[in-house]
N, C-alpha and C positions, 0 to 999 in steps of 0.2 A: 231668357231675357232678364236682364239685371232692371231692378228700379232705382233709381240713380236717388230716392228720398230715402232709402235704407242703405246706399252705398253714402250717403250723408251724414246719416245719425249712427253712421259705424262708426266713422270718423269725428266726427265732433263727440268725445268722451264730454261726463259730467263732469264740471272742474267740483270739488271739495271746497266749500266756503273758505278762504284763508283769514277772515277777519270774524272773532266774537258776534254775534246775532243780537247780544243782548248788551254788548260792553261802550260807553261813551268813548272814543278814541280822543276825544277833545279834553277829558279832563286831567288835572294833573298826575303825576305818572311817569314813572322811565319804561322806555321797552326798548328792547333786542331786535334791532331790523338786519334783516341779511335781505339784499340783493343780488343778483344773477344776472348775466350775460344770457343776452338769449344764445339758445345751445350750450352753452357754458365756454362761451369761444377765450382763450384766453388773451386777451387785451389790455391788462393792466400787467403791470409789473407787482412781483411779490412784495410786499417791504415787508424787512424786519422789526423796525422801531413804529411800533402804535401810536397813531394820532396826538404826540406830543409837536413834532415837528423838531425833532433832534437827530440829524442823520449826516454825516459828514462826508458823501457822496451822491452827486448833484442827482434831483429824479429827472425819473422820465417825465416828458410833456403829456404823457396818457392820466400818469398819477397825477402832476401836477391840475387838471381840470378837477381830480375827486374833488383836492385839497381846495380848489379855491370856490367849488361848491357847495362844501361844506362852511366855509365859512358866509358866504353869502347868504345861504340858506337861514344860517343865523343872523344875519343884519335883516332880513326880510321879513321873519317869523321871529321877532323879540323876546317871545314870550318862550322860545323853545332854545335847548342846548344839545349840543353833540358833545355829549360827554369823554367817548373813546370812541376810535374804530380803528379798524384795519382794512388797507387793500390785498386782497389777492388776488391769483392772476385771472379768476376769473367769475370773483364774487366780491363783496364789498361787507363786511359787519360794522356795525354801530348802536350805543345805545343812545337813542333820543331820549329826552328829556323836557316832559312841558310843566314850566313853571307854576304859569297862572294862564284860566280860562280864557283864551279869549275866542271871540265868533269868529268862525271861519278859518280856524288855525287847527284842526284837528291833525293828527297824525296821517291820516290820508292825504291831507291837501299838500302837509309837507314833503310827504316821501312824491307824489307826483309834480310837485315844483322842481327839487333836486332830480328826478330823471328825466324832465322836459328839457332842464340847463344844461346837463352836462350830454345828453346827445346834444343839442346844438351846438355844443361846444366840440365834441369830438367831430361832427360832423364838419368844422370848418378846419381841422385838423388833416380830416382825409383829404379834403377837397386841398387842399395847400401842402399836400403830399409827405406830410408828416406823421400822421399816423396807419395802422392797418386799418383796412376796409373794414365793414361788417356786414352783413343781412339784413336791410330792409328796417330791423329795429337794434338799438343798443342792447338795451334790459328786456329780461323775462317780462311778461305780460306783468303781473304783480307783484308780491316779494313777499318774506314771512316775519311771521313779526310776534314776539312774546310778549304778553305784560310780564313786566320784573312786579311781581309782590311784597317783597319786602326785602329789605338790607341784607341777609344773606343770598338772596337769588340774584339781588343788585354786585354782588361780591364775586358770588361764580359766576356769573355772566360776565364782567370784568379780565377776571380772571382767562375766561374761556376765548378771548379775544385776545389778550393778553400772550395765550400760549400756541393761537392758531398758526403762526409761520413756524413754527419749532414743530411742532404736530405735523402739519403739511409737506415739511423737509423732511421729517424720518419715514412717514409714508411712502414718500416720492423719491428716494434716494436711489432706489435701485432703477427705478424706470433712464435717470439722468445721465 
Protein backbone atom coordinates (compact mmCIF):
# COMPACT_ATOMS: atom_id res chain seq x y z
CA UNK A 1 0.00 0.00 0.00
CA UNK A 2 1.28 3.31 -1.18
CA UNK A 3 0.68 6.43 1.26
CA UNK A 4 -0.28 8.91 -1.18
CA UNK A 5 1.48 11.85 1.74
CA UNK A 6 4.95 10.34 0.51
CA UNK A 7 3.65 9.80 -2.98
CA UNK A 8 3.24 13.80 -2.43
CA UNK A 9 6.36 14.95 -0.97
CA UNK A 10 8.22 12.86 -3.60
CA UNK A 11 6.82 14.94 -6.02
CA UNK A 12 6.62 18.35 -4.76
CA UNK A 13 10.75 18.77 -4.80
CA UNK A 14 12.24 21.82 -2.54
CA UNK A 15 12.34 24.64 -4.93
CA UNK A 16 16.00 26.69 -4.18
CA UNK A 17 15.26 30.25 -3.14
CA UNK A 18 15.77 32.27 -6.50
CA UNK A 19 15.84 35.63 -4.86
CA UNK A 20 18.74 37.08 -2.10
CA UNK A 21 17.39 36.48 1.72
CA UNK A 22 19.11 39.40 2.71
CA UNK A 23 19.14 41.74 -0.52
CA UNK A 24 16.53 45.02 -0.91
CA UNK A 25 15.14 44.16 -4.57
CA UNK A 26 13.61 47.71 -4.24
CA UNK A 27 16.70 49.75 -4.17
CA UNK A 28 18.55 51.25 -6.91
CA UNK A 29 20.45 48.95 -9.13
CA UNK A 30 20.51 47.06 -12.58
CA UNK A 31 19.91 43.27 -12.80
CA UNK A 32 19.88 40.62 -15.37
CA UNK A 33 16.43 38.97 -15.51
CA UNK A 34 15.87 35.98 -17.68
CA UNK A 35 12.45 34.55 -18.06
CA UNK A 36 11.22 31.18 -19.36
CA UNK A 37 8.20 29.60 -20.91
CA UNK A 38 6.78 27.24 -18.79
CA UNK A 39 8.37 23.91 -20.25
CA UNK A 40 10.55 25.99 -22.33
CA UNK A 41 7.72 25.78 -25.18
CA UNK A 42 9.01 27.80 -27.80
CA UNK A 43 6.56 30.64 -28.50
CA UNK A 44 8.44 33.62 -29.41
CA UNK A 45 10.21 34.24 -32.34
CA UNK A 46 14.15 34.49 -32.23
CA UNK A 47 15.31 38.21 -33.10
CA UNK A 48 18.39 39.09 -33.91
CA UNK A 49 18.53 42.98 -33.26
CA UNK A 50 18.34 43.58 -29.25
CA UNK A 51 15.78 45.80 -27.76
CA UNK A 52 16.83 48.71 -29.99
CA UNK A 53 13.78 48.36 -32.08
CA UNK A 54 15.88 48.57 -35.44
CA UNK A 55 14.72 45.55 -37.68
CA UNK A 56 13.68 45.84 -41.26
CA UNK A 57 11.45 42.83 -41.34
CA UNK A 58 8.03 43.18 -39.89
CA UNK A 59 7.71 41.01 -36.14
CA UNK A 60 5.70 38.59 -35.24
CA UNK A 61 2.49 39.54 -33.18
CA UNK A 62 3.91 36.96 -30.26
CA UNK A 63 7.15 39.42 -30.22
CA UNK A 64 5.27 42.30 -30.74
CA UNK A 65 3.23 41.96 -27.11
CA UNK A 66 7.07 41.45 -25.31
CA UNK A 67 7.85 44.73 -26.98
CA UNK A 68 4.89 46.68 -26.02
CA UNK A 69 5.12 45.30 -22.50
CA UNK A 70 8.11 46.26 -21.99
CA UNK A 71 7.34 49.55 -22.67
CA UNK A 72 4.39 49.82 -20.59
CA UNK A 73 5.94 48.42 -18.02
CA UNK A 74 8.04 51.47 -18.02
CA UNK A 75 5.24 54.10 -18.26
CA UNK A 76 3.73 52.26 -15.16
CA UNK A 77 6.96 51.77 -12.93
CA UNK A 78 8.80 55.43 -13.79
CA UNK A 79 11.15 54.91 -11.56
CA UNK A 80 12.57 51.72 -13.41
CA UNK A 81 14.23 51.26 -17.20
CA UNK A 82 14.75 48.22 -19.49
CA UNK A 83 17.92 49.00 -20.42
CA UNK A 84 18.54 45.91 -23.12
CA UNK A 85 16.94 42.76 -23.89
CA UNK A 86 16.35 40.16 -26.14
CA UNK A 87 13.56 37.68 -27.24
CA UNK A 88 14.18 34.22 -27.72
CA UNK A 89 12.26 31.55 -28.74
CA UNK A 90 11.61 30.44 -25.69
CA UNK A 91 13.22 32.70 -23.02
CA UNK A 92 13.28 36.43 -22.64
CA UNK A 93 16.70 38.35 -21.12
CA UNK A 94 16.69 41.97 -19.78
CA UNK A 95 18.43 44.19 -17.76
CA UNK A 96 16.13 46.15 -15.50
CA UNK A 97 17.11 49.07 -14.04
CA UNK A 98 15.71 51.00 -10.99
CA UNK A 99 16.47 54.46 -10.71
CA UNK A 100 15.22 55.86 -7.67
CA UNK A 101 13.47 54.22 -4.56
CA UNK A 102 10.19 54.29 -4.63
CA UNK A 103 7.44 52.04 -2.36
CA UNK A 104 6.09 49.49 -3.92
CA UNK A 105 8.11 49.38 -7.18
CA UNK A 106 10.62 46.57 -6.12
CA UNK A 107 11.93 44.44 -8.85
CA UNK A 108 9.43 41.58 -7.95
CA UNK A 109 6.38 43.72 -8.31
CA UNK A 110 7.86 44.55 -11.65
CA UNK A 111 8.75 41.35 -13.26
CA UNK A 112 5.05 40.11 -11.88
CA UNK A 113 3.26 43.11 -13.69
CA UNK A 114 5.04 42.44 -16.96
CA UNK A 115 4.08 38.43 -16.84
CA UNK A 116 0.38 39.14 -15.67
CA UNK A 117 0.23 41.71 -19.03
CA UNK A 118 1.68 39.81 -21.40
CA UNK A 119 -0.18 36.42 -20.75
CA UNK A 120 -3.32 38.41 -20.98
CA UNK A 121 -2.13 39.72 -23.85
CA UNK A 122 -1.09 36.38 -25.57
CA UNK A 123 -4.06 34.89 -24.10
CA UNK A 124 -6.28 37.12 -26.39
CA UNK A 125 -4.08 36.27 -29.14
CA UNK A 126 -4.92 32.40 -28.83
CA UNK A 127 -8.44 33.06 -28.28
CA UNK A 128 -8.47 35.22 -31.85
CA UNK A 129 -6.59 32.34 -33.40
CA UNK A 130 -3.41 34.05 -33.89
CA UNK A 131 -1.14 32.76 -31.73
CA UNK A 132 -0.03 29.01 -30.56
CA UNK A 133 -1.71 27.69 -27.65
CA UNK A 134 0.00 27.10 -24.40
CA UNK A 135 -0.44 25.11 -21.03
CA UNK A 136 -2.50 26.45 -18.51
CA UNK A 137 0.37 29.05 -17.71
CA UNK A 138 2.80 31.40 -20.03
CA UNK A 139 5.95 31.80 -17.88
CA UNK A 140 7.91 29.60 -15.45
CA UNK A 141 6.51 29.85 -11.98
CA UNK A 142 9.51 32.60 -11.35
CA UNK A 143 12.47 33.79 -13.30
CA UNK A 144 16.24 34.31 -12.31
CA UNK A 145 17.67 37.35 -11.73
CA UNK A 146 21.37 38.75 -11.03
CA UNK A 147 22.30 41.94 -9.30
CA UNK A 148 24.80 43.64 -11.97
CA UNK A 149 27.48 45.07 -9.17
CA UNK A 150 29.33 47.07 -10.93
CA UNK A 151 30.17 48.57 -14.50
CA UNK A 152 32.02 45.71 -15.76
CA UNK A 153 29.46 42.93 -14.75
CA UNK A 154 26.85 45.88 -16.09
CA UNK A 155 29.20 45.56 -19.55
CA UNK A 156 29.28 41.61 -19.64
CA UNK A 157 25.88 41.26 -18.89
CA UNK A 158 25.23 43.61 -21.90
CA UNK A 159 27.28 42.17 -23.85
CA UNK A 160 26.06 38.59 -22.99
CA UNK A 161 22.53 39.57 -24.44
CA UNK A 162 24.07 41.19 -26.85
CA UNK A 163 25.62 37.87 -28.28
CA UNK A 164 22.80 35.44 -27.27
CA UNK A 165 21.01 34.90 -31.00
CA UNK A 166 24.55 34.43 -32.51
CA UNK A 167 25.45 31.89 -29.57
CA UNK A 168 21.99 30.29 -29.86
CA UNK A 169 22.41 30.01 -33.84
CA UNK A 170 25.80 28.18 -33.83
CA UNK A 171 24.55 25.93 -31.04
CA UNK A 172 21.30 25.19 -32.91
CA UNK A 173 22.71 24.94 -36.42
CA UNK A 174 22.78 21.43 -36.77
CA UNK A 175 19.48 20.47 -35.07
CA UNK A 176 17.86 23.05 -38.15
Amino acid sequence: MVCYCQVIDMELKERKPNRLGYYDYGQEGSYFVTLCTRSRLPLFEMEPIVGNGLRAVPRPPQNLIIRKWIRETQNKFPNIAIDKYVIMSDHLHMVVTIRERHAGRSLPEVMQFFKTMTTNDYIRGVKAGVLVPFDKKLWQKSYYDHVIRNQQDYDETWQYIENNPTKWMLVHRKEM
